[in-house]
N, C-alpha and C positions, 0 to 999 in steps of 0.2 A: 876117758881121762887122758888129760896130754901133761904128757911131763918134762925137764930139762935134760939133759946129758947127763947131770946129778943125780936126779931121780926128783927134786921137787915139783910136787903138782904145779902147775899153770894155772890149769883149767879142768872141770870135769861136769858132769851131767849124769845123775842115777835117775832114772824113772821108774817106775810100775805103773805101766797103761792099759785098763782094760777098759774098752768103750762099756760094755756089759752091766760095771760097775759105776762109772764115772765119765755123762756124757759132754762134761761140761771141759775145758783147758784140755783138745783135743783128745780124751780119753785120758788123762794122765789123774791114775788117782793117788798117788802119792810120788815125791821127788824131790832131788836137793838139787841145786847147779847155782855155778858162782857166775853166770853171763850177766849183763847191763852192770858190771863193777860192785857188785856186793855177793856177800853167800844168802842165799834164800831157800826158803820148804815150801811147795804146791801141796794142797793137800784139797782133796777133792772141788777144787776152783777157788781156791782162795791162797794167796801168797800173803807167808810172814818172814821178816828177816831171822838170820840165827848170827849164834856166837861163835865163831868159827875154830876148834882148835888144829887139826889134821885130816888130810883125809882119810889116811889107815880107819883113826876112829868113823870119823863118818860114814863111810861105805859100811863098817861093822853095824854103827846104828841101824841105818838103812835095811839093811842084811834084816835083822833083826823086826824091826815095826814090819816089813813087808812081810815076813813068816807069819806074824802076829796078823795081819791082814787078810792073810790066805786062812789061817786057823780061823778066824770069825768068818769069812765068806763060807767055807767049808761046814761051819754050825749053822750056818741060815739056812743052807742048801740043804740041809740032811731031813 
């Protein structure tokens, strides 16, 4: 995440890459990042725009679906 002297985000990039899971958009099975001038979600190789409010919340999301991600990996595995 890069931010101003203010503290407002710029720019940022969250991923969860694990080749293991997701061999497709370099192993990136799930992510958000605002690069090519829009906010967008990877999600096991496919890109969709979102509606952007902050990143506090964002990264909480993120936080959150990738737990959820690990909790399903973790029942498949068992």
């Amino acid at each position: 995440m890069w931010q101003t002297d203010d503290g407002q985000v710029t720019k940022y990039n969250l991923a969860y890459i694990n080749h293991l899971v997701c061999q497709a958009d370099n192993g990136r099975v799930h992510g958000y990042h605002n690069s090519h001038d829009f906010h967008h979600r990877h999600f096991m190789g496919k890109v969709d725009a979102i509606k952007f409010k902050d990143y506090a919340t964002l990264a909480s999301r993120f936080r959150d679906e990738v737990q959820e991600l690990w909790k399903k990996e973790d029942e498949k595995n068992s």
